[in-house]
N, C-alpha and C positions, 0 to 999 in steps of 0.2 A: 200257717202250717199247723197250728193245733188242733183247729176240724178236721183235718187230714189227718191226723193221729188218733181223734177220735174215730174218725169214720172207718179205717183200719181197722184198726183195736173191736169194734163191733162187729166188722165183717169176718175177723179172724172167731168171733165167738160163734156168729151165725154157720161159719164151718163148720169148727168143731161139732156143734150141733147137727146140723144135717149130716156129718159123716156119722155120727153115733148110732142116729136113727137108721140109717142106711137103707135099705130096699123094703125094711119093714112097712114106711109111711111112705111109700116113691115122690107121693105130693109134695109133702114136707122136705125130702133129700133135692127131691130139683131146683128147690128156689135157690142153692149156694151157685149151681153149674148156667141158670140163668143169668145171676146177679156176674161172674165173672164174666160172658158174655158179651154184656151190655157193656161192663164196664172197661173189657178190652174194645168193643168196635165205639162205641157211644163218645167213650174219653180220652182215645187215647189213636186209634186207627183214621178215627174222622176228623181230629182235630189237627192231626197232621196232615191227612189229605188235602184239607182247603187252606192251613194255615204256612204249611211247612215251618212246623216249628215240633223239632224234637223233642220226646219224655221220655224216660227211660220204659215208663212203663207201656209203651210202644213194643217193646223188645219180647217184654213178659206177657204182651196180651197176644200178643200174633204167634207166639212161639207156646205158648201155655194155657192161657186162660179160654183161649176160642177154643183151640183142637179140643183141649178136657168139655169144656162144657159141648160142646158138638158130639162129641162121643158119648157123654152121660147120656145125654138123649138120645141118641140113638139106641144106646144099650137097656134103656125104656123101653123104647120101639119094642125093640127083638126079647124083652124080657115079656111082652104084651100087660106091660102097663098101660091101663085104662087112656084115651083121649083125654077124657076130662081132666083124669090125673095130671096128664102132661102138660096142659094148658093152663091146669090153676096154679101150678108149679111152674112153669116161664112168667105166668101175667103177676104173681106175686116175688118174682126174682128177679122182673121188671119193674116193679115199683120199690123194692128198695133200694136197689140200684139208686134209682132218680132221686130217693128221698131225700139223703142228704145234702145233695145240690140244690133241690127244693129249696131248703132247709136257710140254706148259706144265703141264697138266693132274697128269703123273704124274710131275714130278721130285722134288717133295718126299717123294715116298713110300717108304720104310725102304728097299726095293728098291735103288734107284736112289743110296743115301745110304753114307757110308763110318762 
């Protein structure tokens, strides 16, 4: 549970952040409506799909996290924010998403160990 308070506690700052910036850096604002995305369908939709096994945050990614971040981007679209914009902003709010599973994933490995 403590990575998971960590990795929170980050993603709550990476908000704050990107809402500050807001339409001024569209690149920079997308990666929060990405990262929520991923980590509604990635952690939470799919894993119940194959495992059936309930998380709460099942509730808040189908109800919240997708519809917002579907609609940021689309509100890019129709704002005619740049492609590339859009694209380096989902591909960078795709990888932080992952990161910290990365993260959890390969600490114990020789590499990473003294």
């Amino acid at each position: 549970w403590p990575d998971f308070y960590v990795g929170n506690a980050v993603m709550l700052f990476v908000g704050l952040a990107c809402a500050e910036v807001g339409w001024s850096h569209p690149t920079f604002a997308l990666i929060f409506p990405a990262q929520m995305m991923v980590n509604g369908i990635l952690f939470h939709v799919v894993p119940y799909t194959f495992q059936r096994k309930f998380s709460p945050g099942l509730i808040t990614g189908v109800l919240f996290f997708i519809p917002i971040g579907l609609n940021s981007f689309i509100t890019a679209i129709n704002m005619d924010v740049t492609p590339k914009a859009i694209i380096v902003g989902a591909i960078a709010g795709i990888l932080l998403a992952v990161f910290p599973y990365f993260l959890v994933k390969t600490r114990k490995l020789s590499f990473f160990t003294a």
